[in-house]
C-alpha positions in Angstrom: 136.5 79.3 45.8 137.6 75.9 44.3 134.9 76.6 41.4 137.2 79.6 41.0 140.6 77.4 41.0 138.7 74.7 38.7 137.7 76.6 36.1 141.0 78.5 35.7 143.2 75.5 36.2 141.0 73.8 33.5 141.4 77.0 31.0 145.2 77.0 31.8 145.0 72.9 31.2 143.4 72.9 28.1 146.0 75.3 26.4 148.7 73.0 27.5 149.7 71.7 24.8 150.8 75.2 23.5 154.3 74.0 25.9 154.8 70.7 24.3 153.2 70.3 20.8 153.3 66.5 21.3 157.3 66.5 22.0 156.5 64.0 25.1 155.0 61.7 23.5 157.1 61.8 20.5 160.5 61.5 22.4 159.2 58.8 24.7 158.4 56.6 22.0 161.7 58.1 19.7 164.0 57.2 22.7 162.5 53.7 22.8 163.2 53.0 20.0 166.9 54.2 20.3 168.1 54.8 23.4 171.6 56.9 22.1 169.5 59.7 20.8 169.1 60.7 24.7 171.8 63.3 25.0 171.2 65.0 21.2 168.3 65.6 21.9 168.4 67.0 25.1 170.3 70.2 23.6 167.6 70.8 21.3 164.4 70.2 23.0 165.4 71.7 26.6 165.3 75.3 24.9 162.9 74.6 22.7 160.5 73.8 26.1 161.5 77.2 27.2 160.6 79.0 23.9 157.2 77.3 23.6 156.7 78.8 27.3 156.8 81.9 26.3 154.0 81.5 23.6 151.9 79.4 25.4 152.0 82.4 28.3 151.1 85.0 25.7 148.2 83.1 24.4 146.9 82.0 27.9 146.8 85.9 29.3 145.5 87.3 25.9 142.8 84.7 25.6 141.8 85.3 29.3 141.4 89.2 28.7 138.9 88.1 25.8 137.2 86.6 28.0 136.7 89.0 30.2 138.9 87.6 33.2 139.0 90.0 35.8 141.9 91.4 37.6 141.7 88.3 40.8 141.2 85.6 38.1 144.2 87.0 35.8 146.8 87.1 39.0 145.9 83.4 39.8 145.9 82.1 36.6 149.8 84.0 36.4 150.5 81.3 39.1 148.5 78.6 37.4 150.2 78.8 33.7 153.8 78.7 35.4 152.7 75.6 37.4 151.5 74.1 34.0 155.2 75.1 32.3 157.0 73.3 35.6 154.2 70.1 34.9 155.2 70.1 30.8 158.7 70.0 31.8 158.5 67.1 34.4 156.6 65.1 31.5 158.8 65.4 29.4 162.0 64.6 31.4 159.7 61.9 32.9 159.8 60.6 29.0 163.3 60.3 29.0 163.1 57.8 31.8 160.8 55.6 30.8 162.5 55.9 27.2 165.2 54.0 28.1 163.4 51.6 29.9 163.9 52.9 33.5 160.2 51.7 34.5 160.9 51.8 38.6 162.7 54.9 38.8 160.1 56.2 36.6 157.3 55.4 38.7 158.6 56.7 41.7 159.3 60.0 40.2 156.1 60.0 38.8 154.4 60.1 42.4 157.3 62.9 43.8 155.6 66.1 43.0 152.0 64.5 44.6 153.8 63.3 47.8 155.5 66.4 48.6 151.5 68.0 47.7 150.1 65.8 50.2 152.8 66.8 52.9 153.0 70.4 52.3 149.0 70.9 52.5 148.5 68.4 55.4 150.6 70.7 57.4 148.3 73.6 56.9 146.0 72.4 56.9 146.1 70.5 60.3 149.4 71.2 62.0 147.7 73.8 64.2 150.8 76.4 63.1 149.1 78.4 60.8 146.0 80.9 62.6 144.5 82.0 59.5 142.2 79.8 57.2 143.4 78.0 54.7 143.2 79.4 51.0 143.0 78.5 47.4 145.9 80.4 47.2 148.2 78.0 49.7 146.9 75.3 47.4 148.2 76.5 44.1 151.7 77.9 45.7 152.5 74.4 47.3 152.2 73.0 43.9 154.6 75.4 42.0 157.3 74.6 45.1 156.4 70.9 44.5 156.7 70.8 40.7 160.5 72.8 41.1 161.5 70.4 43.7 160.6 67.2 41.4 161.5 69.0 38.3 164.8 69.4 39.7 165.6 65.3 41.3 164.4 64.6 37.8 166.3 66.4 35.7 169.6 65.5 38.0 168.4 61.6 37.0 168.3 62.3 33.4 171.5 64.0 33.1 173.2 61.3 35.3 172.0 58.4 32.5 172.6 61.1 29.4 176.2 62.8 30.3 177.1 65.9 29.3 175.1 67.7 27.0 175.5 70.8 25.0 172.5 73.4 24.6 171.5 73.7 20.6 169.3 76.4 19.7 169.3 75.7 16.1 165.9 76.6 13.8 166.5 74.0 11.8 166.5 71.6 13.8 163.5 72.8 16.2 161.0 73.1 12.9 162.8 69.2 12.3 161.3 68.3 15.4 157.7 69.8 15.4 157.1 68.5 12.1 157.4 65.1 13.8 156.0 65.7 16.6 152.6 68.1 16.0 150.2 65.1 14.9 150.6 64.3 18.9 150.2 67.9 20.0 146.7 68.3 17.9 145.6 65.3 19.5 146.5 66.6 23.1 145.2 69.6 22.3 141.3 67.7 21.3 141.5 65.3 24.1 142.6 68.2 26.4 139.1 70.3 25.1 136.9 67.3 25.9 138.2 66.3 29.1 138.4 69.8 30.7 136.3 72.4 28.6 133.2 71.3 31.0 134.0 73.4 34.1 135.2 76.6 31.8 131.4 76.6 29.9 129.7 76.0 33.3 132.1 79.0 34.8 131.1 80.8 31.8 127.8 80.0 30.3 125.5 80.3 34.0 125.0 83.2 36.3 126.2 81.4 39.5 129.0 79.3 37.0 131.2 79.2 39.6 129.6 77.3 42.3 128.3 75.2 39.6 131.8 74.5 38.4 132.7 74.1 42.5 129.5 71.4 42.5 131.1 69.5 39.4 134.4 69.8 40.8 133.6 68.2 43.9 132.9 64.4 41.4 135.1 65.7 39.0 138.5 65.8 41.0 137.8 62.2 42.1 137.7 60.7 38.7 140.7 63.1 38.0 142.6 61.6 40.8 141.6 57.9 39.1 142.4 58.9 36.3 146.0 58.9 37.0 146.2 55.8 37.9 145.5 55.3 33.7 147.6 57.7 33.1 150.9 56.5 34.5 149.7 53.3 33.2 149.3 54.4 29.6 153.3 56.3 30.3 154.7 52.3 31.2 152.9 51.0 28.1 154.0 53.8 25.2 157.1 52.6 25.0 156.1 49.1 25.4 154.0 48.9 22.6 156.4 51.2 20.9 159.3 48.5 21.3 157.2 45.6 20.5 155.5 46.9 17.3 159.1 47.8 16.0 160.5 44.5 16.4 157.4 42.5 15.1 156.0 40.5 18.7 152.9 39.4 19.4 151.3 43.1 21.6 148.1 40.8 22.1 149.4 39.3 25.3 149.9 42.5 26.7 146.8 44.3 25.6 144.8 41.5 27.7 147.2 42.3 30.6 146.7 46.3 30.7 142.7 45.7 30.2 142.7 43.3 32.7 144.2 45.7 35.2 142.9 48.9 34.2 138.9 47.3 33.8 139.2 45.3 36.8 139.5 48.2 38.9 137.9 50.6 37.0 134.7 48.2 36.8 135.2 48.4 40.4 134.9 51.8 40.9 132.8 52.8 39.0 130.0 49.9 40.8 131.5 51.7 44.1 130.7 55.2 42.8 127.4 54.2 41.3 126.2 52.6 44.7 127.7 54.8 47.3 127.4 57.9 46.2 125.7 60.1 48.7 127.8 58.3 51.7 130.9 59.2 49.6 129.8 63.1 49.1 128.7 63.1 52.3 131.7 61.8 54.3 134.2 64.3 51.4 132.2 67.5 51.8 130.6 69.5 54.3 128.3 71.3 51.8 126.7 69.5 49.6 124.5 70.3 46.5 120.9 67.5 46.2 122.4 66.9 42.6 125.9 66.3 43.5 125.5 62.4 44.4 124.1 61.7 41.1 126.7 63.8 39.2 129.1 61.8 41.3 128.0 58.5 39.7 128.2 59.9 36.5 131.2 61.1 35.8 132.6 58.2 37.9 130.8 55.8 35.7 133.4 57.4 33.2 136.1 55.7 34.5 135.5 52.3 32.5 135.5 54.2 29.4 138.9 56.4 30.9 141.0 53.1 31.3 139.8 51.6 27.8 140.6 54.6 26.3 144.5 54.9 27.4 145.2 51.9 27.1 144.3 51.5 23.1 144.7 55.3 22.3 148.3 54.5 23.6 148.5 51.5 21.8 147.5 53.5 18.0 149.6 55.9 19.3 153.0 53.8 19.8 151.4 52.8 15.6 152.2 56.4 14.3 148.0 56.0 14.2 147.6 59.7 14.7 145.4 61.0 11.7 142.6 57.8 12.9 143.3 59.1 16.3 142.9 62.7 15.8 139.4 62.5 13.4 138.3 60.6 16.2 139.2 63.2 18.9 137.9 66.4 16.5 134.7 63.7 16.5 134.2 63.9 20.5 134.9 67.4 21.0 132.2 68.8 18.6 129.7 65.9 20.5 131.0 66.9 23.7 130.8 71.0 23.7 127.4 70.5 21.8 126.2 68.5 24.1 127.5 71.0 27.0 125.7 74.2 25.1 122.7 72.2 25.1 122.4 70.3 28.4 124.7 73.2 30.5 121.6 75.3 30.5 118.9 72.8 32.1 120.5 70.6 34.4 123.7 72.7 35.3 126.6 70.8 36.7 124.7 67.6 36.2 124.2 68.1 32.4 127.8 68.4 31.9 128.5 65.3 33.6 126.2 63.3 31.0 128.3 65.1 28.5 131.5 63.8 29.6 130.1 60.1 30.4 128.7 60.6 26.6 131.7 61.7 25.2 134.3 59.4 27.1 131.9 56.4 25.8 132.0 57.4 22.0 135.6 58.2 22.1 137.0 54.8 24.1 134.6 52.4 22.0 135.6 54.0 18.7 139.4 53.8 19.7 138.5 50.0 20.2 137.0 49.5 16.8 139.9 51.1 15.0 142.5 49.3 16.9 141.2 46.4 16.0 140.7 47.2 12.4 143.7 48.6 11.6 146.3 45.8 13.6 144.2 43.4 12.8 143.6 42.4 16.4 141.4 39.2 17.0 138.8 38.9 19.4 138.9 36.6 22.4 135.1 36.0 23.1 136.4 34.2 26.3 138.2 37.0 28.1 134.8 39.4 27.0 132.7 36.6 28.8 134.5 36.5 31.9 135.1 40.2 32.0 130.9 40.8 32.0 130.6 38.2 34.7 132.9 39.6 36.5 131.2 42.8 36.0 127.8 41.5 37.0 129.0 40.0 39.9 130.6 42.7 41.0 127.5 45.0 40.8 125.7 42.6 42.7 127.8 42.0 45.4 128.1 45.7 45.6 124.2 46.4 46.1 124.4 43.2 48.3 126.9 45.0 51.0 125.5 48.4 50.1 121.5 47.4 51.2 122.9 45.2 54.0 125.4 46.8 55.7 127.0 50.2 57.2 128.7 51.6 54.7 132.1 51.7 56.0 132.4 48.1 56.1 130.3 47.9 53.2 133.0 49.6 51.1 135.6 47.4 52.9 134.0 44.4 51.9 133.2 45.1 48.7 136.9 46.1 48.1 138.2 42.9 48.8 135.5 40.9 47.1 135.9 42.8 43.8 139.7 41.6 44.4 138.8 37.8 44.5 136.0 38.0 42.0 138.6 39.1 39.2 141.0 36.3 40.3 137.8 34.0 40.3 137.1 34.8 37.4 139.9 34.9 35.5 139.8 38.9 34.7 143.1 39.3 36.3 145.8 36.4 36.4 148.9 37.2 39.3 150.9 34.6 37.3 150.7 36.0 34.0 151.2 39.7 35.1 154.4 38.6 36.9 155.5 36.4 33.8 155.2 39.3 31.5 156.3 42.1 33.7 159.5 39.4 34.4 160.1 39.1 30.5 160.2 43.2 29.8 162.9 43.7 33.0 165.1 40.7 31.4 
């Protein structure tokens, strides 16, 4: 049944973009840059998010009926594309908050709709109130009430910075807008089809797709559930870069700061994922497939390339980079569903996974060489060295605890060792983070 949610949620993902057409990313770094242009535009782009609903809806449902979604699979996926309107409209609200600098408030708004998630399905799932078994169903209504509820705290903060505003529906000024803002949407739209195609060719392409797509999901949602980590990271440094381009400082400070962070843990988990695999499947799932611990170190494995990737697509974003950025992204996705259509069929959930890790590598490494090409960023040969000692050492302090130890306390050592090895190191530096962080609240 979560194969079933996967694959839809993914399908209804994927055509996301059909409800912002880049206006997130475009306002965040607009308002950055000019924090007065809050309550203008406001008027314009809260109806505009309503009109694009409307079309992205129609699309989603005819689409599905091509496909040949059946009647069970069309009702959830009504749920699912609402849920995805109420998620586009918290991001972008959540981008007028971090526009005008607002970086704690934005964080913990960022984590609302999760929180209440977590609290509304820990209930049913284990209050003891509820006879019946739980179902996929539960799941997918607890998020729509936990996306209105944050949807709504947010957009009382955002009108309490903006004022009043007054609601523009004006043609001219919405084709104004998208013209500035679709380079970002068709490079959403590409990273969106790399990312999340996977479970819907799986679904689609084999004859028991949806415990396939189930199997994958099980890896899957934890890298997902990484992933945002990245992602809220990459929200906090848009409009860093965006301000610091603009007014001509040095970005290579915090570059080292965000890959510090962002690699030291994701080096980290990914050794962890690698090495503990089947305990980790094992201890998650009650059912599990022989393949599913090696798909599991995978697509975690993907992580490294996940963090490199959002923190210098965000940085040739917060350029105006977008044409490099979006040949790059066209790139991946034909690699990525050939790949699928040609490993899908022999190895199942598993082939996909080396699709993704294949197509996460090529798109983060080429991200790095144009970054560097076109900002003319200079290497620091020191920081590579110490980042692929730490990266050594972390592995082999990882196979250390794994061979010679449970591997509860295994994991608990290895946690905290991977801590002091990027200190050690010099991977991560407390007094530089603090010094910089300092410097962008003054």
């Amino acid at each position: 049944m979560y194969g079933f949610y996967f694959s839809l949620f993914n399908f209804a993902f994927i055509l996301n973009i059909l409800l912002d057409i880049g206006l997130t990313n475009f306002n965040n770094r607009a308002i950055a840059r000019d924090h007065d242009l809050l309550r203008e535009r406001l008027g314009i782009i809260i109806p505009l998010k309503f009109l694009l609903s409307i079309i992205y809806g129609v699309i989603v449902f005819s689409l599905g009926l091509i496909i040949g979604y059946d009647h069970l699979q069309i009702k959830l996926l009504a749920i699912l594309v609402l849920n995805q309107f109420l998620s586009s409209f918290i991001l972008y609200l959540r981008s007028n908050v971090s526009g005008i600098q607002l970086f704690t408030t934005d964080s913990l708004l960022s984590v609302l709709d999760r929180s209440l998630m977590i609290i509304m399905n820990g209930i049913l799932l284990w209050s003891g109130l509820f006879e019946k078994n739980y179902r996929i169903e539960w799941f997918v209504y607890t998020q729509t009430l936990s996306y209105s509820i944050t949807a709504l705290v947010i957009l009382i903060v955002v009108l309490y910075h903006s004022g009043r505003i007054r609601i523009r529906i004006n043609t001219k000024d919405f084709l104004s807008i998208l013209r500035q803002s679709y380079p970002f949407a068709i490079l959403i739209l590409l990273m969106s089809f790399f990312n999340r195609v996977d479970s819907v060719m799986i679904e689609r392409i084999l004859h028991d797709g949806k415990e396939q797509a189930g199997i994958y999901a099980q890896s899957y949602r934890v890298l997902d559930a990484f992933s945002q980590f990245a992602v809220l990271f990459a929200g906090l440094l848009l409009p860093m870069f965006s301000k610091m381009l603009k007014t001509g400082e040095n970005i290579t400070e915090l570059i080292k700061l965000s890959s510090s962070l962002l690699l030291g843990i994701g080096l980290a988990v990914a050794a962890a994922g690698f090495l503990f695999n089947r305990e980790i499947i094992n201890l998650m799932y009650h059912s599990v497939d022989q393949d599913s611990p090696m798909i599991f170190s995978i697509l975690m494995s993907g992580f490294v390339f996940i963090a490199v990737s959002y923190i210098y697509g965000t940085l040739l974003t917060a350029n105006k980079s977008l044409k490099q950025l979006n040949i790059l992204a066209a790139i991946t996705v034909i690699l990525n569903i050939s790949l699928n259509l040609i490993l899908i069929p022999h190895f199942y959930a598993k082939g996909a996974a080396i699709a993704s890790l294949s197509s996460q590598s090529f798109y983060a490494i080429s991200q790095v060489i144009t970054a560097k090409k076109i900002l003319n960023l200079k290497e620091d040969y020191g920081y590579v060295f110490r980042l692929l000692i730490y990266a050594v050492l972390v592995c082999a302090t990882g196979w250390m605890y794994h061979r010679f130890f449970n591997w509860i306390p295994a994991i608990l050592l290895f946690s905290v060792t991977a801590v002091l090895l990027s200190v050690v190191t010099g991977v991560i530096r407390p007094r530089e983070i603090l010094r910089i962080f300092r410097e962008e609240n003054e």
